[in-house]
C-alpha positions in Angstrom: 97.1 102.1 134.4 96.5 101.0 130.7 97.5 98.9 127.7 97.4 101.1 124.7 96.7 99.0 121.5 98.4 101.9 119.1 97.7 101.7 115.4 100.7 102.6 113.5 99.4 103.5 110.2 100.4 101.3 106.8 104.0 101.4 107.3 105.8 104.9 106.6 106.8 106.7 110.2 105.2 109.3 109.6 101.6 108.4 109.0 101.2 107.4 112.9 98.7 109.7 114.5 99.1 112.5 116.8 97.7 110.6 119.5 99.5 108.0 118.7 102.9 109.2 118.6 102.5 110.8 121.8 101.0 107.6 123.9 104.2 105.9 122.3 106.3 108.7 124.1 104.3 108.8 127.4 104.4 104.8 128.1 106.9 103.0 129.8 107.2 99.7 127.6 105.9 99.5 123.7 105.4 95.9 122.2 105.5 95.1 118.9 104.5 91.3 117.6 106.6 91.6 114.4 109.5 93.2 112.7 108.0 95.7 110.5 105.8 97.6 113.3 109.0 97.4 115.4 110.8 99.6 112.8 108.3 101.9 112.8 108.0 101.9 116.6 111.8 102.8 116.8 111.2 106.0 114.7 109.5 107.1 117.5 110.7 105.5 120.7 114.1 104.6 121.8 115.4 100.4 121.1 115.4 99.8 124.9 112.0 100.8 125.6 111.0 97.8 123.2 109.4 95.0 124.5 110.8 91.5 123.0 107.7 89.0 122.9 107.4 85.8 120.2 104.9 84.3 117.8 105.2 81.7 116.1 104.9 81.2 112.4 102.3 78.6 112.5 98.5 77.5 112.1 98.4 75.4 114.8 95.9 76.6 117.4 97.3 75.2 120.0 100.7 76.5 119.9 98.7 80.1 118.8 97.0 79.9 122.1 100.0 79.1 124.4 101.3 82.1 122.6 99.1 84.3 123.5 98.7 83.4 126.6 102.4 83.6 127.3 102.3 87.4 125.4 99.5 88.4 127.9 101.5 87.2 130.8 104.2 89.1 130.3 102.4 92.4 129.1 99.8 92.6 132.1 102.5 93.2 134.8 103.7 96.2 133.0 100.1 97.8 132.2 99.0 97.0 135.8 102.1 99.1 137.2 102.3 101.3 134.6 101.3 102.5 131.3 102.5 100.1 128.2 101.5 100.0 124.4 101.2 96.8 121.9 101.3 98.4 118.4 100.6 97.0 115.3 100.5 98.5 111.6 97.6 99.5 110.0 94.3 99.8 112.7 94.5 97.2 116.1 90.9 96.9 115.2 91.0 95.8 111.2 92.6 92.3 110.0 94.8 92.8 113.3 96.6 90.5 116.1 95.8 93.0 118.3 92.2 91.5 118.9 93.7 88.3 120.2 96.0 89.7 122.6 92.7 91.6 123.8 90.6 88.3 124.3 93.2 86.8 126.1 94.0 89.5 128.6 90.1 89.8 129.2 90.0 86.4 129.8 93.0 85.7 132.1 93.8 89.4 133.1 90.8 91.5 133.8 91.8 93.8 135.4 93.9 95.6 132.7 92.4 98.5 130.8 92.9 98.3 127.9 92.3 101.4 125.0 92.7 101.6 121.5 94.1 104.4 120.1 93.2 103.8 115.9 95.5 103.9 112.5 95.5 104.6 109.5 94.5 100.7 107.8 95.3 99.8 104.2 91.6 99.5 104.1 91.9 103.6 103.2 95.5 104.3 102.2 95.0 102.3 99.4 92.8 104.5 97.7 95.3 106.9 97.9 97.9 104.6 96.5 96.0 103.0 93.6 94.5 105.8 93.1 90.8 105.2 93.4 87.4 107.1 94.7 85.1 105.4 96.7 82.8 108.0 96.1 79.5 108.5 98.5 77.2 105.5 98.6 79.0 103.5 97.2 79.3 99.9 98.4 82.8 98.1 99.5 83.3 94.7 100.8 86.7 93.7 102.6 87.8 89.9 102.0 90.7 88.0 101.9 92.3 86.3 99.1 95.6 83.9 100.2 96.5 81.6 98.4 94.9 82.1 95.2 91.4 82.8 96.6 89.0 85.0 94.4 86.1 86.0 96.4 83.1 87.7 94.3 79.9 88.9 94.6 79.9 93.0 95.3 80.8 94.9 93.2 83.5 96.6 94.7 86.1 94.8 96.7 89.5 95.2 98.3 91.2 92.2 98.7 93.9 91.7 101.4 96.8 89.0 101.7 96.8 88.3 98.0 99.3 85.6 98.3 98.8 84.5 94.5 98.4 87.8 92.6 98.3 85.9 89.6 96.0 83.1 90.1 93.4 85.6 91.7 94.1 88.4 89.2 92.9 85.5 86.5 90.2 84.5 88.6 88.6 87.6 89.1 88.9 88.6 85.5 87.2 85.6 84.4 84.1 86.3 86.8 84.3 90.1 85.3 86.2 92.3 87.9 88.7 94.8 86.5 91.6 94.4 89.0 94.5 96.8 90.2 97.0 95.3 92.5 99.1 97.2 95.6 102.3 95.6 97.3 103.7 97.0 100.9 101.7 100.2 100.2 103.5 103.5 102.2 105.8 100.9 103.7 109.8 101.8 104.2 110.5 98.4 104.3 110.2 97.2 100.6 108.9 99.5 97.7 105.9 100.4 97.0 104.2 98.5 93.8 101.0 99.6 91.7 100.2 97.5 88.9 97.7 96.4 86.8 99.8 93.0 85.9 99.4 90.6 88.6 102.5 88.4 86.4 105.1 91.5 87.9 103.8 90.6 91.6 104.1 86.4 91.0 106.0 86.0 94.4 104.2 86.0 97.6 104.2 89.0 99.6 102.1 88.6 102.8 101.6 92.4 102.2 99.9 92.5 98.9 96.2 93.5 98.2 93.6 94.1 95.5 91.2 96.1 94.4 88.4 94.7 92.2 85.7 96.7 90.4 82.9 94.9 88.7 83.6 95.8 85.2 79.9 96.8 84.4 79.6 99.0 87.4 78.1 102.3 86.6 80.5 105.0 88.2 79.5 108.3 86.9 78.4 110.9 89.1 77.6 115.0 89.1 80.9 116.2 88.8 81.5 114.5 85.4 80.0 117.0 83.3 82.8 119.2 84.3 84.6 117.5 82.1 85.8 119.4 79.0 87.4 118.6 76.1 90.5 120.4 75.7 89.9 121.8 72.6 86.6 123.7 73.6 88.3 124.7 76.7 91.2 126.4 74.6 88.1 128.3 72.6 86.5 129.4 75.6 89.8 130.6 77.0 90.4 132.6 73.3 87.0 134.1 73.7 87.2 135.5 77.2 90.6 136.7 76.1 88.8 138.8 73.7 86.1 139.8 76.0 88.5 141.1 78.5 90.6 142.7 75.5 87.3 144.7 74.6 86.2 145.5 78.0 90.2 147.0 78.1 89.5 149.5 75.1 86.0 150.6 75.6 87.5 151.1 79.3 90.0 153.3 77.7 88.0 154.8 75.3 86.0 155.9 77.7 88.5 157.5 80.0 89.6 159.5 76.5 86.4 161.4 76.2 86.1 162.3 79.9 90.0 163.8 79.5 88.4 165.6 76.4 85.1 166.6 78.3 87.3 167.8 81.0 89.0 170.6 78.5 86.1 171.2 76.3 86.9 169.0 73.3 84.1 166.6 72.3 85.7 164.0 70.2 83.8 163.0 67.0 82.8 166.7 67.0 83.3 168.9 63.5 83.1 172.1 64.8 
């Protein structure tokens, strides 16, 4: 019997994985710690088959611990008997509660298995969001940035729980980053926001990151000599036009003097 720890993908139902959608199907109970991966959950499982567990809004240790512990408690029962799930958005293995639901259970419950079955994270669907190639070898560091925080140093960075879009957005610019900011990125619950003005994102969203691009950083690769300018392009397209036009008539010239060979006429011929 086994605790699946299901990534559900950045927050739109139907980025879940195969696998994942069909371990939430097969397992008797699904836990979620919060309200937005439990309205992704119920896109794919029923309401009753939801779990109810509580964590408190807090940095106290302490009261994080008993927490914890009391979650565990409750969840190992059911994946000892049975199969159950604890899903989270994004990847139980990136910037996720799932890792201390894990510790706990291995140190007070052993004897659960425990699997993880991964997600899309919004460490790659925001590339897709903001637009943005990471092409091959380059370097990206993940950091956080609440509160305000401006991390530097490599020269690529995405930035996660950018509390204070605007105070980071200045910060970073100062230390010579070119920023692009993404708020609940491919979530149903709140719209989607690209920008490039932290000033539009000034209230804090938990769900808000960066990406920062050292504004020196050399970027070109192979491919950008394919690059054409659109008025060359329009000339090359004119002159195969007129290649294909001539290839058409000396096509059909030819085909007139094999008609004319055919009955004994040689055009071009006086006599």
């Amino acid at each position: 019997m086994t605790l699946y720890g299901i990534g559900l993908g950045p927050g739109e139902a139907d980025l879940l994985t195969v696998r994942g959608k069909r371990l939430l199907e097969s397992v008797d109970v699904v836990y979620s710690p919060g309200r937005l991966s439990r309205a992704v959950a119920t896109e794919h499982v029923d309401e009753s088959k939801i779990g109810d567990l509580d964590f408190p809004m807090t940095r106290d240790e302490e009261k994080l611990r008993a927490a914890w512990k009391e979650a565990a408690a409750a969840i190992a029962p059911k994946a000892s008997e049975g199969d159950a799930a604890f899903v989270t958005l994004g990847d139980p293995n990136v910037y996720s509660t799932f890792g201390h639901l894990r510790r706990t259970l291995d140190a007070f419950h052993p004897d659960v298995d425990v699997e993880v079955v991964p997600g899309v994270s919004a460490m790659t669907a925001f590339a897709t969001a903001l637009d943005v190639e990471v092409e091959a070898g380059a370097g990206l560091a993940l950091r956080e940035a609440d509160g305000g925080a401006a991390p530097t140093g490599p020269d690529r960075m995405i930035l996660f729980k950018v509390t204070d879009a605007p105070e980071t957005g200045r910060k970073l610019r100062e230390a010579g980053y070119d920023v692009r900011f993404g708020r609940r990125l491919f979530m149903e619950a709140g719209e989607t926001l690209v920008t490039d003005d932290p000033e539009t994102i000034a209230e804090r969203d938990y769900y808000t990151l960066a990406y920062a691009e050292h504004e020196d950083l050399d970027t070109t690769s192979a491919t950008d000599e394919f690059e054409v300018d659109p008025e060359s392009s329009a000339d090359e397209e004119a002159s195969r036009n007129d290649d294909e036009t001539a290839i058409a008539d000396g096509g059909k010239h030819q085909a007139e003097r094999a008609e004319a060979a055919e009955h004994g006429d040689h055009p071009g011929d006086s006599t």
